[in-house]
N, C-alpha and C positions, 0 to 999 in steps of 0.2 A: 275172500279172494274170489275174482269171476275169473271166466275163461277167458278174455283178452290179458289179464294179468298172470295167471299160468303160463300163458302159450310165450308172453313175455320173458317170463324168468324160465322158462326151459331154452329159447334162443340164447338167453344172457350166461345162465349156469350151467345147462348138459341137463339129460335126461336120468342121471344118477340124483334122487331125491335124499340122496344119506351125504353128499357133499353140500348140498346148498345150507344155508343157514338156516337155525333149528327155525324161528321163529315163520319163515318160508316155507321150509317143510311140512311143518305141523300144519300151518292151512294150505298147502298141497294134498295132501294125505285126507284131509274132510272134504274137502272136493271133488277128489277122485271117487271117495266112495257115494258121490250122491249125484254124479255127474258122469256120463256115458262117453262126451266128445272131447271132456280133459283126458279119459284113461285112453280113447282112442287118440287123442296128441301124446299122450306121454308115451305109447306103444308104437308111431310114429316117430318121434324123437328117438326112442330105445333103437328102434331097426335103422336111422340116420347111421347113429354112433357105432354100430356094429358094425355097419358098412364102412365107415372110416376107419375104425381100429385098424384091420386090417392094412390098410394107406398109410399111414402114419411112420413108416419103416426105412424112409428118406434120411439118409446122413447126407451133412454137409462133405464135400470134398475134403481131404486131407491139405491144411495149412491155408482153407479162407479165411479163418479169425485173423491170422496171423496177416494175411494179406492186407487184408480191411482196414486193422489195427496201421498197418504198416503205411497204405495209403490216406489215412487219415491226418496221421502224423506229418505229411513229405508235405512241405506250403507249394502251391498251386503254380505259384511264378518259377519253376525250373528253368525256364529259360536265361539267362546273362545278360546280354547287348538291350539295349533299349526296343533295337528294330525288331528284336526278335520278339520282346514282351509284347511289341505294339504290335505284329503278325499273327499273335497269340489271340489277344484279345479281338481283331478283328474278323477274328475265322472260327471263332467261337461261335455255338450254335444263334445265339439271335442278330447275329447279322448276317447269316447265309442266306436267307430269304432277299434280303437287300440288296446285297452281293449278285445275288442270282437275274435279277429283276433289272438292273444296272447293265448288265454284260449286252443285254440287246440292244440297250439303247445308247452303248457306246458303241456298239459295229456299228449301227446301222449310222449313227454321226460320222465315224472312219468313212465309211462307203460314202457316204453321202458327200463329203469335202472330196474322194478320189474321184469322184463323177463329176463335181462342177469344175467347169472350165472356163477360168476370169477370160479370155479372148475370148471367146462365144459365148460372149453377151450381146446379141445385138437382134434388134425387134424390127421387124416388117414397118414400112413406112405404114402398109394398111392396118393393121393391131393399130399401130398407136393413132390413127387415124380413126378409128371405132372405135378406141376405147373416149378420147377425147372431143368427137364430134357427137354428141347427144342432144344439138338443137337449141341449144340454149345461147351456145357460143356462136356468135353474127361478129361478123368483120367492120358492119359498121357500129355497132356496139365497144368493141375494141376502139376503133378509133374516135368514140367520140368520149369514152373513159381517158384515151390517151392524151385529150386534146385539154381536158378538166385540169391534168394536173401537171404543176411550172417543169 
């Protein structure tokens, strides 16, 4: 065993060498005694676990098995009516992003039809006068295209 395979199995198994499996142990143990930076990992490892023991003193709440177990069990669609299953499913976490992304650019479409106004449509003789005189268009070019055809 080298030391990247110690440091290995003390992450994998704890730093108690009488729990890990014998055939580990036993080249743990010839290691340690011929190797300075395994005993300092494994004295490293030791003061980790000591310091967690301590920590370890966490209970669960009274009745979360029971919760867990309980929501596990309950099928997903609570809901009845179709409109509600289908309200369900659309407000479910991956379509909120969508949902959210959607909201502006339906105001601002709302806004945008409450602001145009079909009677005020109507264009400056001179706009449409600059947009369509760009030099190309000659009046006697007109009329002698209009003269070409019956």
């Amino acid at each position: 065993m080298n030391q990247q395979q110690f440091e290995a199995l003390l992450d994998r198994l704890g730093s108690d060498l009488n729990t890990w499996p014998e055939a580990d142990a036993r080249a743990a143990r010839d290691l340690l005694a011929s190797s300075a930076d395994a005993a300092a990992a494994l004295a490293a490892a030791s003061a980790v676990a000591r310091h967690l023991e301590g920590r370890r003193q966490h209970r669960a709440p009274h009745g979360l098995a029971a919760r867990i177990v309980a929501a596990a069990a309950t099928p997903r669609g609570r809901l009845g009516s179709p409109l509600e299953r289908l309200l369900e499913q659309l407000l479910n976490p991956p379509w909120r992003p969508a949902l959210l992304a959607l909201l502006p650019l339906a105001l601002g479409f709302v806004i945008g039809l409450q602001q145009a106004d079909p009677a005020d449509q109507t264009l400056p003789d001179e706009l449409l006068t600059l947009a369509f005189d760009d030099g190309l268009y000659r009046s006697d070019l007109y009329l002698e295209l209009n003269d070409e055809q019956p």
